[in-house]
N, C-alpha and C positions, 0 to 999 in steps of 0.2 A: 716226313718231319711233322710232327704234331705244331700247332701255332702258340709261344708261349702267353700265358694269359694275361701278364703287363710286363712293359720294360719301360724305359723313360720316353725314348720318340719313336713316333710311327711316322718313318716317311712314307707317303703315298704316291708312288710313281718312280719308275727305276731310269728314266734317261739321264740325260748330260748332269740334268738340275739335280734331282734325287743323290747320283752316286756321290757328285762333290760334296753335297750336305752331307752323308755316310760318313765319307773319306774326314768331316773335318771332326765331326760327335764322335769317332770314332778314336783318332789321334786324342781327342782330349777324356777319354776313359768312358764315355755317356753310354748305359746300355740302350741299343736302338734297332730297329728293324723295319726293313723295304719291303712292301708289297708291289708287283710290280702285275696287272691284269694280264699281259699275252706271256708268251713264251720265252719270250730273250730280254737280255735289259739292252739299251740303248739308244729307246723311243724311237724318232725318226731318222738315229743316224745308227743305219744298221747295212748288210750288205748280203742281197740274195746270191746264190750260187748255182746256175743254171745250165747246166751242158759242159761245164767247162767256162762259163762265163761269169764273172763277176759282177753283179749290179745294186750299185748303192743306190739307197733308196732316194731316188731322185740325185741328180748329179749334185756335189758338193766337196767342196777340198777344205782344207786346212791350214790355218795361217798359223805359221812358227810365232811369228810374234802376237798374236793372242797372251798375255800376260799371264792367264790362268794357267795358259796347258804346261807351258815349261814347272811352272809351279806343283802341279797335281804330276804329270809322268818324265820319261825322259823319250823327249822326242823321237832319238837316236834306235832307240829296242822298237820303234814302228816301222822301220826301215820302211823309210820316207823317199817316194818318187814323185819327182817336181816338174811342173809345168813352166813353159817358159815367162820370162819375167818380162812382160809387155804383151801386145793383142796387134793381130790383123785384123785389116776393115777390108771387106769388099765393098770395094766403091766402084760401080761401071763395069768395069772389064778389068781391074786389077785390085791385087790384094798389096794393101799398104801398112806397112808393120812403125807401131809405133811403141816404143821399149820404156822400160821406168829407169829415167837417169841416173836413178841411187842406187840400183842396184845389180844394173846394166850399162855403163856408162861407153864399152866401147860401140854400142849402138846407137847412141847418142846421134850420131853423122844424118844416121838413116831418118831418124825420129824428128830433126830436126827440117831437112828435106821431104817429109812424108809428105806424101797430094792428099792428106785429111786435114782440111783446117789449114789455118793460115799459119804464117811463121810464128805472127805475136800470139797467137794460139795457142801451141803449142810450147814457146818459151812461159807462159802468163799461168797455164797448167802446170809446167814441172816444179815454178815457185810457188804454184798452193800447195802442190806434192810435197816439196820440201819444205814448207812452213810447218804444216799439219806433223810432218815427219817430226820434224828438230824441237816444236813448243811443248813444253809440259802439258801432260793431258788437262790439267786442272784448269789452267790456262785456256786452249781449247772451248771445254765448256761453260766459259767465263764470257766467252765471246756472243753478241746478238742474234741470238736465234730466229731463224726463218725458215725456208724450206730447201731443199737441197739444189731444186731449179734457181730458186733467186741467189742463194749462194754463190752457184756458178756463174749468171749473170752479173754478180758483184765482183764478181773477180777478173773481170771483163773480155770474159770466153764469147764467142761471136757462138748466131744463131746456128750456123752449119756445124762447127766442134760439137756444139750439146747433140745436135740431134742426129748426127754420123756418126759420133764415139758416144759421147758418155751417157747418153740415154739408151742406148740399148746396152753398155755392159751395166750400167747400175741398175737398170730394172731388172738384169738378171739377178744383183744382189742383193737387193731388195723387194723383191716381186714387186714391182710398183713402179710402172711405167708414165706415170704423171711425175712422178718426182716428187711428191708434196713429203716423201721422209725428211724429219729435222737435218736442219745443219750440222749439228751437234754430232746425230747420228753420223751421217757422211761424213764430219772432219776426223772421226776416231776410226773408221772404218779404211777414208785413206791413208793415216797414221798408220795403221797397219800394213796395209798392201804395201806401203814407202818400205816399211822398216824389214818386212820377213818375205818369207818364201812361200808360192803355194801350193800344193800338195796332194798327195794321198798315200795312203798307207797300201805298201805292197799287197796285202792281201786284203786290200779293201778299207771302208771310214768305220765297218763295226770292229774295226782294231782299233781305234779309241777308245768308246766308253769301254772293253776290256779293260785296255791298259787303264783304264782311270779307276776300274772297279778291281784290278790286280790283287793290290794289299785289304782287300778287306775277305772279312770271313764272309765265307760261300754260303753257311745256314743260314745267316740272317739277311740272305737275300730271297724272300718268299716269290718265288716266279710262279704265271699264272693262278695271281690271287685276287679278283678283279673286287674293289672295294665298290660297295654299295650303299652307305655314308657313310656320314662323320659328325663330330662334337666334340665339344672339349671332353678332353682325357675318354675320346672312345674311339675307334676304330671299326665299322660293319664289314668283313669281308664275306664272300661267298662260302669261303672257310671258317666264320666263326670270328667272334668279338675278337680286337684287342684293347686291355684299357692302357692307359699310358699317360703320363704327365703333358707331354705335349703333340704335337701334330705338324707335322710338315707338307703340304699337299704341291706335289712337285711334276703335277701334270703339266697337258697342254692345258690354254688357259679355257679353251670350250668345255674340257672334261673339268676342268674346279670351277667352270660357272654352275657345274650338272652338280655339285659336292658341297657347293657353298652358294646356298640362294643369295641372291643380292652384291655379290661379286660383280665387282665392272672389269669387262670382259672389251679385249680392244679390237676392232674389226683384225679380219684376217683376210692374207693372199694368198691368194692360190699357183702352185708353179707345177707342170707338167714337164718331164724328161722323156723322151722318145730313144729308145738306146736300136742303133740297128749294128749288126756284124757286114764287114765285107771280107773279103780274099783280099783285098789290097789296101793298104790306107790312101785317101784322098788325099792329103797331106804329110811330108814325111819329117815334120815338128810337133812336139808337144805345146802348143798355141793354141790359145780361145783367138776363135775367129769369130767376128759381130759383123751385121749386117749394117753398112755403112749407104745402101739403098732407101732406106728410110719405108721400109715395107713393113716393119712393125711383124712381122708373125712369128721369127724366131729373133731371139731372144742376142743368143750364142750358141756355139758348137765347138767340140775339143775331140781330137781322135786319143782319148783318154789311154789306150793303150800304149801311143808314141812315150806317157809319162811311166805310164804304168804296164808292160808287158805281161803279168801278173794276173790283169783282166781280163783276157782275150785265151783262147786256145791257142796254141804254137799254129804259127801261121796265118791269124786269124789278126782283122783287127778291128774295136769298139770305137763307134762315133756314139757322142753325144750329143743331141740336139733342144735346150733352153727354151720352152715356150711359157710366156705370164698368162696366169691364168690356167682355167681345168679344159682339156680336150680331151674330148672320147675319145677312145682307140674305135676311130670308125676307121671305113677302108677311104674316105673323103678325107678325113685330116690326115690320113698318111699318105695320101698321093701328094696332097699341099707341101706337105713337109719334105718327098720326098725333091718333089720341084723346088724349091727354095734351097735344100741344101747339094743340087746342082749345078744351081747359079753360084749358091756362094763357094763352094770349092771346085766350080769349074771342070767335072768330073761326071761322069753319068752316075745314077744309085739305083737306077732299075732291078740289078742284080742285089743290093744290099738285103739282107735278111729283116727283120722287125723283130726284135729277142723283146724288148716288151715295153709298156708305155707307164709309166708311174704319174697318175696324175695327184694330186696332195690339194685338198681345196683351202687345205686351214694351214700350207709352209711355211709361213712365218706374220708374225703378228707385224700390224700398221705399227711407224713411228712417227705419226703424224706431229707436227708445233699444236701444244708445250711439250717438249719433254726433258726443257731444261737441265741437270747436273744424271740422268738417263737413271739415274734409283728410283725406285719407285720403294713406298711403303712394305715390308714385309709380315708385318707384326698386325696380324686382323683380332688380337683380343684374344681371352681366355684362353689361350695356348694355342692357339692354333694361328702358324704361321703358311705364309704361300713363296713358293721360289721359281724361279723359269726366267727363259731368255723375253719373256713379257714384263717382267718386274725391271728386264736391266735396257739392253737392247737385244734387236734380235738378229742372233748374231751363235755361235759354239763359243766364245768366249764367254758371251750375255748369259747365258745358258750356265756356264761352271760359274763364270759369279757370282751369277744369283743364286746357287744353291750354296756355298762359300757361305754367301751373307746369310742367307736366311738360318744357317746352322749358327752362326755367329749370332746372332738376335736369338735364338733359343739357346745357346748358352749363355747370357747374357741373362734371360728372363729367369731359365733355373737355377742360375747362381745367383737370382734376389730371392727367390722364393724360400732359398736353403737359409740366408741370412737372415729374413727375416722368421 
């Protein structure tokens, strides 16, 4: 395909952020076109295929209630396999399962009785669960922003709860094992968990940005066209100029610091996924299990196959092991890892195979206070806008919105430009 020599927008960068902004210039007549630098669109959420193995890039699911996705696909065409709805802790010598009462209620009993945390503990968390659930988002972020530790504090969780649950599963979902992510962030983030399901798609999370990228035209998706700048109304790709009314740079936000000098660029975390196969699963639940030892190395662990069958070769089944932070695949972090996910599933993994380590340094941007109503500006002047789950939160929802919006703010701009 020759590259045409103007259209109205060049998005730059074909993941989450890119395809929504596509999907919505698209729907409203705009001619426009994706450049996307590697070989597949779907930035970081894509999924290798290895022997018979399935491995997304780095472990990640899918929240049904994400607002965007129902919006952009239909969930149902991803034939969707879910995880169970609550977490084990290994704490000592036993694993204690503690369930989400919104959407697990006949586990309630158990959740109530768990040996994690105290009674009021656990009652005092499922009413911020269901506050965060039931209140208008807007609401929510109306509320006094702080940090996710003092949040929980505030809500009067004792020392042990935070640091045997909820600091090891939310540093997995935030890479960010201080907790200093906004309130804001965390109240919308358990709005979520409260309200849906999580997930993954039978054949993996690069059945996503497909489905998102379905209805659009295949041409003006330019794959492996890795852009080398920009400016208003131009486009450099290694393929040759394009010029074009506006711009949309819809990378990660290190590659549009490298595209747009003088962009503020928000620290990033680093998350590493350890995937190893056994002949047998450790567990015979699709359950994130967190280390309630307070050993701080892994994160969580899920035998991703119990959700998903799909992953694994017939017979075979995939553990995944959550660590914050970049670890070399040395043969020392994998002996560590493999010691840690013996205690916590109680099981030998000497025999476990190591199918491969994905370490990610830049996984997701800080959402460190302020990040007050989580928009951030989209519109950097003379056409050239930027979109990503760093403009909203970060998050695959953060991620379609913000390209959502940023297409919305460039339809906006060129239908002043046509007026005036």
């Amino acid at each position: 395909m020759s590259q045409p020599v103007e259209v109205d927008v060049v998005i730059v960068g074909g993941g989450l952020a890119g395809l929504a902004a596509a999907r919505r210039l698209d729907r409203a007549g705009v001619e426009w076109l994706l450049v996307e630098a590697s070989d597949r669109i779907g930035g970081r959420v894509t999924t290798d295929v290895i022997d018979g193995w399935r491995l997304d890039r780095g472990f990640q699911v899918l929240n049904t209630a994400y607002p965007r996705v129902p919006a952009l696909i239909d969930v149902n065409a991803l034939d969707m396999r879910y995880f169970t709805s609550g977490v084990l802790v290994r704490r000592g010598g036993d694993l204690h399962r503690l369930a989400n009462p919104l959407r697990g209620p006949l586990a309630t009993p158990q959740t109530l009785t768990s040996g994690v945390g105290t009674l009021s503990d656990r009652l005092k968390f499922a009413a911020l669960a269901t506050r965060c659930a039931s209140m208008p988002a807007a609401r929510l972020l109306e509320a006094r922003e702080t940090t996710t530790q003092e949040m929980l504090r505030r809500a009067g969780l004792s020392h042990r709860m935070i640091e045997e649950v909820l600091r090891p599963f939310l540093s997995g979902v935030f890479a960010d094992r201080s907790l200093d992510t906004s309130s804001h962030v965390f109240a919308m983030m358990l709005r979520s968990f409260a309200r849906g399901r999580i997930g993954v798609p039978a054949l993996g999370m690069a059945a996503l940005p497909a489905a998102v990228a379905g209805p659009l035209p295949y041409p003006q998706l330019l794959i492996g066209a890795r852009t080398l700048s920009l400016g208003p109304g131009l486009v450099v790709t290694e393929g040759g100029e394009l010029r074009c009314r506006a711009v949309i740079v819809a990378t990660d936000p290190l590659t549009a610091a490298d595209l747009l000098p003088g962009f503020p660029t928000p620290d990033m975390h680093g998350l590493t996924t350890f995937y190893f196969g056994a002949d047998r699963a450790p567990l015979d639940e699709p359950t994130l299990v967190l280390d309630g030892d307070r050993r701080e190395i892994i994160a969580n662990t899920v035998v991703v196959s119990n959700a998903a069958p799909e992953y694994a070769p017939s017979g075979k089944s995939l553990i995944a092991a959550s660590v914050v932070g970049v670890s070399a695949p040395s043969s020392a972090s994998e002996s560590v890892i493999r010691v840690e996910l013996a205690r916590m599933y109680g099981v030998p993994t000497d025999t476990w195979e190591l199918l491969e380590v994905v370490s990610i340094p830049a996984a997701l941007p800080s959402a460190r206070v302020p990040q007050a109503k989580l928009r951030k500006p989209v519109d950097l002047g003379d056409g050239i806008f930027v979109a990503g789950d760093h403009r909203d939160s970060p998050s695959i929802q953060g991620a379609l919105a913000g390209g959502w919006r940023a297409a919305g703010a460039v339809l906006s701009w060129l239908g002043a430009r046509v007026a005036a």
